[in-house]
Each structure stands twice: as structure tokens, then as C-alpha cells.
C-alpha positions in Angstrom: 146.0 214.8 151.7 146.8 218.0 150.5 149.9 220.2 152.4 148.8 221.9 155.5 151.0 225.2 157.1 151.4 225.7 160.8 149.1 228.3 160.7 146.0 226.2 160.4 147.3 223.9 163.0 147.2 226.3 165.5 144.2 228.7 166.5 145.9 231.2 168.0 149.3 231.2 165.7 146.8 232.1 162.7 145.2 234.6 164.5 148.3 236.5 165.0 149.8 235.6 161.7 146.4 237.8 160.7 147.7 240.5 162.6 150.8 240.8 161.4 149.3 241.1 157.8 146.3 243.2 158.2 148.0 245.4 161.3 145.7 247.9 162.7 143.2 247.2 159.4 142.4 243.8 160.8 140.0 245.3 163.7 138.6 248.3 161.3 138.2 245.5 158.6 135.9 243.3 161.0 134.4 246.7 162.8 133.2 247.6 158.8 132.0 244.4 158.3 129.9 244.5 161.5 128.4 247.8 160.9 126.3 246.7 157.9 124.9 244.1 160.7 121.7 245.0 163.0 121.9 243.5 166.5 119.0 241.5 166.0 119.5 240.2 162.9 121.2 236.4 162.9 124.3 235.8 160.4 125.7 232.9 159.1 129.5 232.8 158.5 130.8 230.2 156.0 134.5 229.2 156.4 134.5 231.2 159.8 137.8 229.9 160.7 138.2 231.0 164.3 135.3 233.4 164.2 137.1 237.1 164.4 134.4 238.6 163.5 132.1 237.5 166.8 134.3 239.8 168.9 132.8 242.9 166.8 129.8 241.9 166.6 126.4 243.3 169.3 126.3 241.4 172.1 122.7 240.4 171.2 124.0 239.2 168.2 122.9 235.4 166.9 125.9 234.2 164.8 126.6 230.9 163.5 130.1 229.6 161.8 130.8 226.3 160.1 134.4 225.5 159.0 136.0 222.0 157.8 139.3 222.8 160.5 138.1 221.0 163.2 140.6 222.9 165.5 139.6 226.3 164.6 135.8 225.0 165.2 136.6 223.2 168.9 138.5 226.7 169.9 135.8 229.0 169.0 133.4 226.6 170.7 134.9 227.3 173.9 135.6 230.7 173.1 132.5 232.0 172.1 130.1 230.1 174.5 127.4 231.9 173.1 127.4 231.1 169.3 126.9 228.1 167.3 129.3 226.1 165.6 129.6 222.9 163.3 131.9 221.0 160.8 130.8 221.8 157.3 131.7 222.2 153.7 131.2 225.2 152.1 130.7 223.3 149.1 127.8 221.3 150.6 124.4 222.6 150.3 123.2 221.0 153.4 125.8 223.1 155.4 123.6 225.9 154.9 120.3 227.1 156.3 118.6 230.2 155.7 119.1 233.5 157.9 119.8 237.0 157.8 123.2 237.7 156.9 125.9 235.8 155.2 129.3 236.9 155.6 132.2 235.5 153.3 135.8 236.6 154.8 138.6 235.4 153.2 137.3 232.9 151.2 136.9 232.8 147.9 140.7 232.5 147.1 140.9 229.4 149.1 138.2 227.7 145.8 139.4 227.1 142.4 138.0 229.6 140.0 135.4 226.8 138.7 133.9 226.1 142.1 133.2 229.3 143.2 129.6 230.4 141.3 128.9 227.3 143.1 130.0 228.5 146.5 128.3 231.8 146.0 125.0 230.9 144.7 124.9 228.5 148.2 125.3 231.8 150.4 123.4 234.3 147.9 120.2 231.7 148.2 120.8 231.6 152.2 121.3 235.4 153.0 117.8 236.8 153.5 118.3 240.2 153.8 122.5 240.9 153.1 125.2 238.7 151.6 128.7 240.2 152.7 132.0 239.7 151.4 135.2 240.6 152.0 138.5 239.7 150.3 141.6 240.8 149.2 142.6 243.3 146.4 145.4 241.1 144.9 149.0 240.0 144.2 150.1 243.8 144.8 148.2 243.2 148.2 150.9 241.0 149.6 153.3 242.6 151.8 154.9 239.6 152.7 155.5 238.1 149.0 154.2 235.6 147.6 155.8 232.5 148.8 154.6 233.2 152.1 150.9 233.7 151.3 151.1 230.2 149.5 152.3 229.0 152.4 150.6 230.1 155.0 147.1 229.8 153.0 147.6 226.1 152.8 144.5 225.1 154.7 144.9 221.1 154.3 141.7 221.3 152.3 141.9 223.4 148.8 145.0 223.5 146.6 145.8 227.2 147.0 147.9 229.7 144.7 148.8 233.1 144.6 147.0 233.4 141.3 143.4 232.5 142.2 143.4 236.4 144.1 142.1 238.9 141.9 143.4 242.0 141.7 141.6 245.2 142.1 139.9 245.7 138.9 138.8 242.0 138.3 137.4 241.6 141.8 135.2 245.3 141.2 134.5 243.7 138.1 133.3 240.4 139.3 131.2 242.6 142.0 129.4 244.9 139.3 128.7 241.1 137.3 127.5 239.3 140.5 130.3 237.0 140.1 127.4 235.6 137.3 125.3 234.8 140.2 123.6 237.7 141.9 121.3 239.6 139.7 122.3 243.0 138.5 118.6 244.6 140.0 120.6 244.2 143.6 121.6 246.7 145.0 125.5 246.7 146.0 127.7 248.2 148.5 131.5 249.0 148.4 134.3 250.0 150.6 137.7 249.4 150.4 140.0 249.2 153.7 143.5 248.5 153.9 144.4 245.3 151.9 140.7 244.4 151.7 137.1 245.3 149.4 134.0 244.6 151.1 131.0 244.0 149.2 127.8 244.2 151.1 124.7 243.2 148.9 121.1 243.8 150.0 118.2 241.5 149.0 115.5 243.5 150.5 113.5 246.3 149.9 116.6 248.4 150.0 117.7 247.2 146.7 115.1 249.5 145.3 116.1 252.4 147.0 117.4 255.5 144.8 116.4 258.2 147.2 117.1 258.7 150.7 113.8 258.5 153.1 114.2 260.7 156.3 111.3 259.8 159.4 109.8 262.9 161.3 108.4 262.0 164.5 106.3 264.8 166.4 106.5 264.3 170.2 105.0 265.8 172.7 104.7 264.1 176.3 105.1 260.4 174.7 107.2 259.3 177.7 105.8 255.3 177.8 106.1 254.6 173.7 108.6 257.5 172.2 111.3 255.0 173.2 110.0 252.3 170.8 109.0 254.1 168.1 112.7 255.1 167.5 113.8 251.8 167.9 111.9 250.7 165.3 112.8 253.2 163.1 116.8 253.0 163.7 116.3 248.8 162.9 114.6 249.5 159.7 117.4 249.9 156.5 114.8 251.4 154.7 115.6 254.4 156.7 118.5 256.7 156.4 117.7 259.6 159.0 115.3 259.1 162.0 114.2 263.3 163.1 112.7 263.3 166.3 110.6 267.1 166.9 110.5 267.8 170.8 107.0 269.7 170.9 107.9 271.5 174.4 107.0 268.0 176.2 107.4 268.6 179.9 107.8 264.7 180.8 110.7 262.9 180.4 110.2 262.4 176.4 113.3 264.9 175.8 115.7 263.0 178.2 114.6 260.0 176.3 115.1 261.2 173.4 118.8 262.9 174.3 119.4 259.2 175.0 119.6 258.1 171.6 122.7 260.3 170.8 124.0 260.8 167.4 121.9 258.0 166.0 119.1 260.2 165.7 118.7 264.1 164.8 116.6 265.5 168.2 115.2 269.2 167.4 114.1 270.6 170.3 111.2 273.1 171.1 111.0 275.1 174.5 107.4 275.9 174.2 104.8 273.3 172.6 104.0 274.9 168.6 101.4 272.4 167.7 102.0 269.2 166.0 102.1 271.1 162.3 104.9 273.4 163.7 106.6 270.6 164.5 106.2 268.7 161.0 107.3 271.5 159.1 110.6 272.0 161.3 111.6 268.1 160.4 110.7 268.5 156.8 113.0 271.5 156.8 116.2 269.9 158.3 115.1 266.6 156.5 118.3 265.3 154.0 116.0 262.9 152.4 114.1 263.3 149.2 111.1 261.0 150.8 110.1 262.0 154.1 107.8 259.7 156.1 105.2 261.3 159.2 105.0 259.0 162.4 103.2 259.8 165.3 105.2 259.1 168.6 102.4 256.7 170.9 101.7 253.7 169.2 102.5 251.1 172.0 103.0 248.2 169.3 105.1 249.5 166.2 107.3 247.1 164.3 109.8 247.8 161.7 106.8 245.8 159.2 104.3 248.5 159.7 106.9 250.9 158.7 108.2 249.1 156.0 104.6 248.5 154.5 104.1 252.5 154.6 107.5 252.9 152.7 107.6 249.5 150.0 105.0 251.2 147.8 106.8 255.0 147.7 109.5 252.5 146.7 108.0 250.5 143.6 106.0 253.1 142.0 105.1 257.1 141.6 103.1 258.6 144.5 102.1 261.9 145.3 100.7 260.6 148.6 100.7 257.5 151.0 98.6 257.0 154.8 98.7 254.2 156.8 95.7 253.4 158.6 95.9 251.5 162.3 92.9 248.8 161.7 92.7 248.2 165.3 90.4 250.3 166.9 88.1 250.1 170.2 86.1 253.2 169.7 85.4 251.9 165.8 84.9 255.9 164.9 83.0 255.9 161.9 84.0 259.4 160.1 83.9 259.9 156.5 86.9 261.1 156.4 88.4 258.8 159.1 91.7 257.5 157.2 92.1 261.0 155.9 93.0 262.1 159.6 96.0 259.7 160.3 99.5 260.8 160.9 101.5 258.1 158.8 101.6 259.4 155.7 104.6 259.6 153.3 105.4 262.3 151.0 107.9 263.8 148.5 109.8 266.6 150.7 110.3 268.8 147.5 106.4 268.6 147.1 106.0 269.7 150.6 108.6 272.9 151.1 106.3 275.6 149.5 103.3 275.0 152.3 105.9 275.2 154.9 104.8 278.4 156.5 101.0 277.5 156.5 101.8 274.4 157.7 103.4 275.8 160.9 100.3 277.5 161.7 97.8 274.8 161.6 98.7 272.7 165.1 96.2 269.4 164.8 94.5 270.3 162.0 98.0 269.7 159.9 96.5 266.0 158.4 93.1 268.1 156.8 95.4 271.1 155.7 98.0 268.3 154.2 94.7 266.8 152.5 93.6 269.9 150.7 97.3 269.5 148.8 96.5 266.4 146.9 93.4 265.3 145.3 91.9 262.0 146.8 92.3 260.0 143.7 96.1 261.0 144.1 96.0 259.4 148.1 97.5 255.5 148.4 95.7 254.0 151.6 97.5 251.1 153.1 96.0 249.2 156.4 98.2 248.5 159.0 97.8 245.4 160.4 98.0 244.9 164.2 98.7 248.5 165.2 96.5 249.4 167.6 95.2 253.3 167.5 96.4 255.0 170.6 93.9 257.3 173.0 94.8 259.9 175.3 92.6 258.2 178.4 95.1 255.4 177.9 98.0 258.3 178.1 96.5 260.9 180.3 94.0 261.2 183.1 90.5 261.5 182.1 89.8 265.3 182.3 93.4 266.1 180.6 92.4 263.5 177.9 88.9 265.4 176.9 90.6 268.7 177.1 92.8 267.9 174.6 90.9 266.0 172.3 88.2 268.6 172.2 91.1 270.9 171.4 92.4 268.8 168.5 88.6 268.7 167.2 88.1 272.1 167.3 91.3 272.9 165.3 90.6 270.1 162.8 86.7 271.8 162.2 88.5 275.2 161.8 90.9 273.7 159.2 87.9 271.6 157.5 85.7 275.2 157.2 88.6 276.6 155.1 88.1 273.9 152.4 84.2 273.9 152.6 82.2 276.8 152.4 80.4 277.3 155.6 77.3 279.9 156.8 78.3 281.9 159.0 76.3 280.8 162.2 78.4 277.6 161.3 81.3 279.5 161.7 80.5 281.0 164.9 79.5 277.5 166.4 82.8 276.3 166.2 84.3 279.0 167.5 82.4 278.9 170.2 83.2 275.0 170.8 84.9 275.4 174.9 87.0 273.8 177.0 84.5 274.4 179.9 81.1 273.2 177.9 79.2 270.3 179.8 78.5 267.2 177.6 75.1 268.6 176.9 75.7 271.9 176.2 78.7 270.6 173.6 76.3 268.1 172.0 73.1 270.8 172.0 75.4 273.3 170.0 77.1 270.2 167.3 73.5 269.7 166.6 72.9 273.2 165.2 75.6 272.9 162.4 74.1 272.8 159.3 76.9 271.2 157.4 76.4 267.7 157.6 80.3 266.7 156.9 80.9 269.2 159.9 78.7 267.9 161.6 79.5 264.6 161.2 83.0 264.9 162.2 82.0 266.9 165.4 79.4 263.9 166.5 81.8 261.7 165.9 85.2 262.7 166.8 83.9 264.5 170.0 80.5 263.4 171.3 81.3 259.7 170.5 84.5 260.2 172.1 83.7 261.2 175.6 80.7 259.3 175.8 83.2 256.3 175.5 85.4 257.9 178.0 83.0 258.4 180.6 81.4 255.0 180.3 85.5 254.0 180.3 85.4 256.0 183.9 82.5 254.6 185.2 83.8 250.8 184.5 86.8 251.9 186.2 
């Protein structure tokens, strides 16, 4: 049996003999380490020995550890009541199981320089979205000289040495190479802290990213879903900035929004400027070179329907991108339907001439947005399970027709600049009013003698509060 130190005998005597190393780096070192972690993303920790890193970890956090020290195991067991713990080799395939995030601390200079491709193509092939390591720089690393680190690394399970640490260059050399595992297409995270390098490398979609994307979220009295929308932009690591546009709500959508601190960038409006106002303003204080359009109310958004907006920008040259909400109770059949949605991605140096037309358009920002790429140019993506939001559903009835006929009537004055209209069809929509009965709306729509117009009109406001009313009778 191979030479075992005091340290590993004893939970709480290795702990501090950590300390003592690391010093005040031992706590930023595990803090780092966590930060690359999403609270609800579950992380697998080879060779946890007594599981340091749970302590920095979201409370909400799933972690499991395995470690062949059977004491270290039993004491995080009763420490940490709410993780999971087993015996297992790291060198044993069946140890492993596939999740999240993989995090290798201190490690690989406990296995002999021929075991550890092995070792790392085990954790690679089990991280799902992040493989992290962590080790230390080398020889010139050890405050405490050499014949105490082989010492006290004597773990009763791998002969150890001095010699098996690589110093600074070789270890950021066997990084960049993928320690001749990980492929060179991955993308790769460093930081270096204290005595230690940490490597974070991400198998997702993330691994493609060479710009930064920044979300712009309009909102304007989205009380009951602004809250989740954010959420699941902050969880997505596709996203580097999350730009929340307070359209002069007057509900509690700001104090929401204030909640979320420094995690997001809040720009707030005293007086509502339409929804294209509001665009513009995030695309000007945007940081990223992608910039992503999100309306504020959909009740069910996951991080997948943003991510399947944002993988194509990703993997190929765009001009354009909408995502279209498939779920849909009215079933509106416009021609131009998936033209009018509000999840669209765009280049933001493409966007920063129209900025000051843009601010003048209110809801008819989507049609004036169309008019600056040709169709052909436009990638249409269907989001599955996101259900299209209506404003009965967020506002009482008579608010709700108000402002939908409003948003029609803006969205027919921003059509009749792109389609040449008579003029009594011009006049017609301008005199589209609040106060018209259903009849008198539906009498004037008829007259239009541009069928697209028309069309639109029928649809997006005579199909609309028929369904509303027949919504109000039923309830």
C-alpha cells in the first residue's frame, strides 16, 4: 500500500493545511471556479476530496463528488446533507455519468503523466455543457518547498512527485493542445489566481461564439412575465448583456426590473416613447456586435427558445433572423403574419444608421425594420411551445381593444410608406378611431382599396375584437 500523510487521514487537518498554502486565494480560487457555474446547472466533481467547492456554490445548486478516501467522502456526507456522494475511481468509467459541469481541482498531479488523457477524456465525454479545471502553476508555485508538497500530497492512492506539476508554460500549453483530448474547435477560458490556472472549457453553442450578443427587451406594463423573461435571459451563456428598456410603465415592471441590480442594464423612460423608441435606445447603449429583440410578455420563455433564435446567427452569415411563437388561439392568418414578430436578431452595426427613424415609428418598428432587408435576406425560425401573448389576457377588455387598435393603426401607417396608396386610402386610416363602434370600424376597413391593407386591417383588428367579445361573452 502506497505511503499515506496525515493530511489525508484527517478531513479537517487537510482542509487547513489548504489554507495555509492557498491563504486568502483559497476562497477567491473556489468563488472563480463557481462563477463559471449557473445555479441550475448540476456538476460533477471528480476527486472532490472534502468538497470545498459546495460551500461556494448556489444554494440551488445539484453537485455530486466521488473520491476513493473514504474519510474525506463520510465527512462531506454529513457535512453537506444536501449533495451526493460515493466511492469511486477516477480512473473508472463507470464512476462517471453524464451532467452539466465537471470540475477537476487539484488533480491531475496526483496521476502519472501516462494516465491522464485517460482521466480527461472520462470527464470531457461527461461534461455536457463546461469541463473545468484548476491546478497549479508549478515547482516555482511551492511556497513551502518541495519536500513538503511530496509529503503532504501522498494520498495512499497514486505515487506522487514534485515533478508530475507543470509549470506555467507547459500547463497553458497542454490547455491550448487539449491535453490531446479536447478538440481545438472548443472554445477555452483562462484565469490565473494566486498559485492556480483555471481552465474553463465550453461544449455548447458558446464555443462558436466570436462576437458578443446583447438582448434588448422593451417593457411597458409587463408586471406578471417581465420577471421571467430576464431570467431566462441571465441563464442563457449565449448571452453577454441582458438591456431591459422601461417604456414609462406605470405598474410595478420598473421595481421589478430595479430588482435585478447590476446583472442587468435597466434604461429607464419617464414617459412611454413607443416600443421603436425604446428599441433604438438599447441598440444604442448595446456593447454587443449581435443584438437580439425580445418582447417582455411571453408567460412561457425558456432559455431553448432563445437559444434556437441565436444558434443560427452563430453558424452562418445573416442579415436577419425572427422567431415565430407557433402557438396561437386566434390562428391570425395575415400575409405578412411572421413578418410582424418581435424576436428578431440583427447585426447592431447594420442597425445604427436607422436609429432616428426608428425612434419615431412606436408599433410599427417590426414593418419599418422589414423594409431594411429584402425577404429573401429574412431566416424564419418556429418556436416551439411559446405561446403568443394577448392584451385581454394582460389587460381588461376595453384597455386591450384600445390598444390593439392603436398598434394596427400605426402598423397600416408604417405599411402605406412602403406601398403606394390612393389617397382616400390614406385618409381611411387616418381616420381609424379609438371611439368607432365595431361596425363603423369594419364598414370603413371595407372601403380600402389595397387588398394587403386591407387584409391586415380585417385581420389584425376585426378578427381580433370579434374574438374578444365572444372571449367576454363566455366569461
Amino acid at each position: 500500500m502506497l505511503q499515506k500523510s496525515i493530511f489525508y487521514k484527517h478531513p479537517l487537518l487537510y482542509q487547513q493545511a489548504l489554507k495555509i498554502i492557498h491563504g486568502k486565494k483559497l476562497n477567491e480560487r473556489y468563488r472563480l471556479i463557481a462563477s463559471f457555474i449557473k445555479k441550475e446547472e448540476k456538476i460533477l466533481e471528480p476527486g472532490c476530496g472534502t468538497a470545498l467547492l459546495v460551500n461556494f456554490l448556489a444554494e440551488q445548486s445539484s453537485y455530486s463528488g466521488f473520491d476513493l478516501n473514504k474519510k474525506f467522502i463520510e465527512y462531506a456526507q454529513k457535512k453537506y446533507k444536501k449533495a451526493n456522494f460515493y466511492i469511486g475511481d477516477i480512473l473508472d468509467k463507470t464512476s462517471y455519468s453524464p451532467t452539466d459541469v465537471v470540475v477537476v481541482c487539484d488533480v491531475l498531479h496526483h496521476i502519472s503523466p501516462d494516465k491522464r488523457k485517460v482521466f480527461i477524456n472520462y470527464c470531457f465525454k461527461a461534461a455536457k455543457k463546461k469541463l473545468i479545471i484548476c491546478e497549479p502553476k508549478g515547482e516555482n508555485t511551492l511556497s513551502l518547498g518541495k519536500r513538503f508538497f511530496n509529503y503532504f500530497e501522498q494520498d495512499g492512492i497514486n505515487q506522487i512527485h514534485s515533478t508530475f506539476l507543470w509549470n506555467e508554460e507547459e500547463f497553458l500549453k497542454e490547455i491550448n493542445n487539449g491535453f490531446g483530448i479536447i478538440p481545438n474547435q472548443t472554445q477555452r477560458k483562462i484565469e490565473k489566481i494566486g498559485k492556480d490556472i483555471v481552465c474553463v472549457f465550453f461544449k455548447t453553442e458558446v464555443a462558436l461564439k466570436t462576437k458578443k450578443i446583447s438582448a434588448i427587451i422593451p417593457v411597458f406594463n409587463e408586471e406578471k412575465t417581465v420577471k421571467k423573461i430576464v431570467e431566462a435571459f441571465l441563464k442563457s451563456e449565449l448571452i453577454d448583456e441582458v438591456i431591459c428598456v422601461n417604456d414609462g410603465s406605470t405598474d410595478r415592471s420598473r421595481e421589478i426590473l430595479e430588482s435585478f441590480g447590476k446583472r442587468i442594464k435597466l434604461i429607464n423612460l419617464r414617459k412611454n416613447k413607443g416600443k421603436g423608441y425604446a428599441l433604438a435606445k438599447g441598440v444604442e447603449s448595446a456593447k454587443g456586435e449581435i443584438v437580439v429583440f425580445w418582447d417582455a410578455d411571453f408567460p412561457d420563455l425558456s432559455v431553448k427558445h432563445i437559444e434556437t433564435l441565436i444558434r443560427p446567427a452563430l453558424r452562418e452569415d445573416f442579415k436577419a433572423i425572427f422567431g415565430v411563437p407557433i402557438k396561437n388561439k386566434l390562428n391570425l392568418s395575415l400575409p405578412t403574419r411572421v413578418f410582424l414578430t418581435g424576436e428578431r436578431v440583427y447585426h447592431r452595426d447594420f442597425l445604427l444608421p436607422h436609429l432616428e427613424k426608428m425612434k419615431k415609428t412606436r408599433f410599427g418598428v417590426e414593418v419599418f425594420l422589414n423594409r431594411l432587408v429584402d425577404k429573401k435576406d429574412i431566416k424564419i425560425f418556429p418556436l416551439e411551445g411559446l405561446t403568443f401573448p394577448y392584451k385581454y389576457e394582460k389587460r381588461n377588455i376595453s384597455q386591450a381593444s384600445k390598444e390593439y387598435l392603436a398598434e394596427a393603426i400605426e402598423i397600416a401607417k408604417e405599411l402605406s410608406k412602403s406601398i403606394k396608396l390612393l389617397p382616400e386610402d390614406i385618409k381611411i386610416i387616418n381616420d381609424l378611431k379609438e371611439n368607432l363602434t365595431f361596425q363603423e370600424l369594419k364598414l370603413k376597413i371595407q372601403k380600402i382599396k389595397n387588398k394587403e391593407i386591407k387584409t391586415i386591417l380585417k385581420n389584425y383588428i376585426l378578427k381580433y375584437i370579434k374574438f374578444i367579445k365572444n372571449f367576454q361573452k363566455e366569461n
